[in-house]
C-alpha positions as CSV (number, residue, x, y, z in Angstrom):
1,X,4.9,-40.5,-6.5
2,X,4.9,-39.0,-2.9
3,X,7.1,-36.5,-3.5
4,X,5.1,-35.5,-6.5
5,X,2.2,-35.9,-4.7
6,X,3.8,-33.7,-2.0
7,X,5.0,-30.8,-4.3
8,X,1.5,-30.5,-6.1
9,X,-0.1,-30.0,-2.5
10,X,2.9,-27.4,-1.3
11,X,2.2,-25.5,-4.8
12,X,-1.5,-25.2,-4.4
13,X,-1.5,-23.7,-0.7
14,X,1.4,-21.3,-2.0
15,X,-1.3,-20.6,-4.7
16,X,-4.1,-20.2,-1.9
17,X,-1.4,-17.7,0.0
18,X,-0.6,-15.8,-2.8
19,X,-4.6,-15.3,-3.3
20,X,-5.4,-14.1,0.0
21,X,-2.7,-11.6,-0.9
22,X,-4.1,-9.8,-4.4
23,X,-7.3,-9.8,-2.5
24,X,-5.9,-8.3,0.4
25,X,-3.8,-5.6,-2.0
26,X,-7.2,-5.1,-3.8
27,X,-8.8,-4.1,-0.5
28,X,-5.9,-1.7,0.9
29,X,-6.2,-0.2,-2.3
30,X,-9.4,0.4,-2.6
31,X,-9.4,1.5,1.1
32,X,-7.1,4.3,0.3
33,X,-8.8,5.5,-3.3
34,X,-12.6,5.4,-1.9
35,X,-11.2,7.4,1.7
36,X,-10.0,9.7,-0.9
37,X,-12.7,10.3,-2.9
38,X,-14.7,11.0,0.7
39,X,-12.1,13.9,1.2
40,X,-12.4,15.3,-2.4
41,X,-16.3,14.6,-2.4
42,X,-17.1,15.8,0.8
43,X,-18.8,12.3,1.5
44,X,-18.8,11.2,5.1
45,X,-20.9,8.0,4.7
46,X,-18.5,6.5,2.1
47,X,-15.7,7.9,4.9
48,X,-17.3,5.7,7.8
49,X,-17.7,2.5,4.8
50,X,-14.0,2.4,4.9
51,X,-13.5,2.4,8.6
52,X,-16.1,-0.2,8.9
53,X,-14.1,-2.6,6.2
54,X,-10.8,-1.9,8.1
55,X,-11.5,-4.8,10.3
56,X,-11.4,-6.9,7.3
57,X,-8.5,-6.0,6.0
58,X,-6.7,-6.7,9.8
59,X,-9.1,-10.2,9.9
60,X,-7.1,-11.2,6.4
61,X,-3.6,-10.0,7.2
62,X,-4.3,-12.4,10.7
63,X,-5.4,-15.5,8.3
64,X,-2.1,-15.1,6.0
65,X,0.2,-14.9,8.5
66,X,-1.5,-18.2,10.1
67,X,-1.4,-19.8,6.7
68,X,2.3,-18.8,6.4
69,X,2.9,-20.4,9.6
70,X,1.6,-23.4,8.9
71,X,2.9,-24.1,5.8
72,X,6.4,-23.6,6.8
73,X,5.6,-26.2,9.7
74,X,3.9,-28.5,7.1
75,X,6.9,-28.5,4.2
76,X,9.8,-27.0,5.8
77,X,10.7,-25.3,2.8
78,X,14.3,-24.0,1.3
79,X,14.9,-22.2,-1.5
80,X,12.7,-20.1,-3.0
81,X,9.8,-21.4,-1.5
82,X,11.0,-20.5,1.7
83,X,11.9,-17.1,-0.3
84,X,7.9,-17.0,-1.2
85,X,6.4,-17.6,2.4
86,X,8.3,-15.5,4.2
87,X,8.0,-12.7,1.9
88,X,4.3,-13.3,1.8
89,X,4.3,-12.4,5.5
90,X,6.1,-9.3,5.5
91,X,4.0,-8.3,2.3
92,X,0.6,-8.9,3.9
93,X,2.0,-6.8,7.0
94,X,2.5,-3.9,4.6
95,X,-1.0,-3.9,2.7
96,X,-2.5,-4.2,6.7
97,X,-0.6,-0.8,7.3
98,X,-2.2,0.4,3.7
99,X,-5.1,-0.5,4.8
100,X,-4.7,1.1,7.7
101,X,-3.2,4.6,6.3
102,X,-7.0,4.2,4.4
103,X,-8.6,4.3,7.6
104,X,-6.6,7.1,8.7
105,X,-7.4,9.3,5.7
106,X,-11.6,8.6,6.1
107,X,-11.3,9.9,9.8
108,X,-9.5,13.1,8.2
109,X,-12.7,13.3,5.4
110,X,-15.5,12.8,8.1
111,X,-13.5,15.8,10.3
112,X,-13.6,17.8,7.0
113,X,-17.0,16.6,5.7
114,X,-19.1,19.7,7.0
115,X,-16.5,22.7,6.4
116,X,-16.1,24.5,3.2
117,X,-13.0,23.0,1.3
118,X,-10.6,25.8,0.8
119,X,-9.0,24.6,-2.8
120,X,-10.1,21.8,-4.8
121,X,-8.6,19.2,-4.3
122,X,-6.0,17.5,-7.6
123,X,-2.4,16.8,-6.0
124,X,-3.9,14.2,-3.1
125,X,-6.6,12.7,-5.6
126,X,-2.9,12.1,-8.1
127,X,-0.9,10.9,-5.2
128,X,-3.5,8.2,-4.4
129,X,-3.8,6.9,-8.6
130,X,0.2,6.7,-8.5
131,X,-0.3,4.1,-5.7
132,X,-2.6,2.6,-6.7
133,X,-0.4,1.8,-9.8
134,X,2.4,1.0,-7.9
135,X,0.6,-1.6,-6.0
136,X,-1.0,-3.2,-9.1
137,X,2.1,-3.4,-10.8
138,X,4.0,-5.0,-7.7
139,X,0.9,-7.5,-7.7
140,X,1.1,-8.7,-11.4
141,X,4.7,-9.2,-10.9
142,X,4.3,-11.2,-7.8
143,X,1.4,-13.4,-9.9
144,X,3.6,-13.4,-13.1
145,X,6.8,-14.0,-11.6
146,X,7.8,-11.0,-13.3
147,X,10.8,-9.3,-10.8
148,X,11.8,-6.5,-13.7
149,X,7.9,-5.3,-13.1
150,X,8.2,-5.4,-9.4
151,X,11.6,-3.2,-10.1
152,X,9.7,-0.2,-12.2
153,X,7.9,0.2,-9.2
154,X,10.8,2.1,-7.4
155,X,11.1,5.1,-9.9
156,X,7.2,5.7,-9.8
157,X,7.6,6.4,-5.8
158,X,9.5,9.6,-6.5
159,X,6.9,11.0,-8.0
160,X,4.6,10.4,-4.9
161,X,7.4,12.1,-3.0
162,X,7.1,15.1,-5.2
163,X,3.2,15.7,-5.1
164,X,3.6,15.5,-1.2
165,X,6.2,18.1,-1.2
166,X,4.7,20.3,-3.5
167,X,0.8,20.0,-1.4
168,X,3.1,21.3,1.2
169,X,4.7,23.7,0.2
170,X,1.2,24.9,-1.3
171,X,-0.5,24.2,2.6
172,X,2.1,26.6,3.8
173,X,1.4,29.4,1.8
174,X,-2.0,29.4,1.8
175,X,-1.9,29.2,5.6
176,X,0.2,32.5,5.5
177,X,-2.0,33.9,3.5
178,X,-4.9,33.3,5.8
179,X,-4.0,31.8,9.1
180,X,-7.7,30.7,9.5
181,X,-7.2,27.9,7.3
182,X,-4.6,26.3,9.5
183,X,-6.9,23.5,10.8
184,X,-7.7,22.4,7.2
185,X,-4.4,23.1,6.1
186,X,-2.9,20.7,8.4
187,X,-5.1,18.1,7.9
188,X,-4.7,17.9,4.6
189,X,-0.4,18.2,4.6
190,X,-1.5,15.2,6.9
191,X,-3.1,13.1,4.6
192,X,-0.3,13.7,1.9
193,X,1.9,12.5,4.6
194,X,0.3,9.4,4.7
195,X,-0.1,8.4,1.1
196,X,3.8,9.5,1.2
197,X,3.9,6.8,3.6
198,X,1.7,4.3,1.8
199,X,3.6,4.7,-0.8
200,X,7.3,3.8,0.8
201,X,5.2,0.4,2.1
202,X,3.9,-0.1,-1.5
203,X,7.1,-0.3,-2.7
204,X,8.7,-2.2,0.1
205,X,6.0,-5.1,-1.4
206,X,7.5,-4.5,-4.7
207,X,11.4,-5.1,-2.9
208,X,9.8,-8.5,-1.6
209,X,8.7,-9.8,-5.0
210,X,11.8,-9.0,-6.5
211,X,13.6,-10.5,-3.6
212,X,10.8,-13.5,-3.6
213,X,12.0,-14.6,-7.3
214,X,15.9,-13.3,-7.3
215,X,16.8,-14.8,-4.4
216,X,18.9,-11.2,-4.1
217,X,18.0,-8.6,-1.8
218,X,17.5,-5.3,-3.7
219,X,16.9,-1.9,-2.3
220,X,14.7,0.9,-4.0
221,X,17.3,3.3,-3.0
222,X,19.8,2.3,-5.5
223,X,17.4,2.7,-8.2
224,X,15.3,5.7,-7.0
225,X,16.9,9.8,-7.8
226,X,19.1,10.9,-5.6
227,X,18.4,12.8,-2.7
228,X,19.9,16.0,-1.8
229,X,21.9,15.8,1.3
């Protein structure tokens, strides 16, 4: 009966963990769509919002690795609970760089805020919905035990990679064009660096769940196109 007893506790605080995580993924990800729509929108108090929620984000990230900590003091755990908790740990420090990457691109819209945008803005806004998909996906599989979902996640991030090539190639041009625009230009190439990166941290997540309920470590890379040398 104490063993029971025992596994019924161990599986609701891996429950609890796993919580603080989708709420933690549903903040990074909303950190990095509203920071967006600041850019696109020209919005500088929704820009300082998301910096003022950052702190949150950092504040949960802190709390699950604590939880972590303790539980693997608390149960000692093998096997694929030992699988779960340490992947929960190295998910959570992802989403806190998401988060982060959010915070990033809000300090680029409040810089741009006042000065007339010189294109509308369509490949950043897309870059930013593809992630945003990516990470929902990666957290239904992680609360469906579903690793095949977690997998489909490592095609979707070469289309991420595309949109930021293509916003720079477009930056480039237009700052030949007219050399004026270079401050804007570069801003913006940087924020489609950044989503390139939130994306590569989204779909390390996705490599954890997969790896969480394998017990197999597996590697975007060998499902993702090939790269030209």
């Amino acid at each position: 009966m104490d063993t029971v007893n025992t596994r019924k506790r161990l599986d609701a605080d891996l429950s609890e963990l796993k919580r603080m995580v989708f709420r933690m993924g549903r903040m990074a990800g909303e950190s990095l769509e509203k920071a967006v729509w600041a850019l696109k929108n020209r919005d500088e108090e929704t820009a300082r919002s998301v910096l003022e929620n950052d702190d949150s984000i950092d504040d949960l990230e802190e709390k699950i690795d604590d939880g972590c900590m303790e539980f693997a003091a608390r149960y000692q755990p093998l096997g694929e609970d030992l699988r779960a908790v340490t992947s929960i740990m190295h998910i959570a420090v992802d989403l806190e760089r998401i988060g982060d990457y959010g915070g990033n691109i809000a300090k680029a819209a409040i810089d741009l805020a006042s000065k007339e945008p010189m294109k509308p803005l369509i490949d950043i806004p897309h870059m930013v919905e593809c992630i945003n998909k990516m990470l929902d996906l990666s957290l239904t599989a992680l609360d469906t035990r579903a690793p095949e979902l977690a997998m489909t996640v490592f095609t979707m991030d070469d289309e991420v990679d595309d949109l930021e090539k293509q916003i720079m190639r477009e930056m480039f041009l237009m700052v030949m064009e007219k050399p004026e625009r270079i401050e804007q230009s570069f801003k913006l190439m940087n924020v489609s660096r950044t989503l390139e990166r939130a994306g590569d941290h989204v779909t390390n997540v996705a490599e954890r769940v997969a790896y969480m309920y394998t017990g197999k470590t597996i590697r975007a890379s060998q499902y993702r196109r090939k790269r030209d040398a």
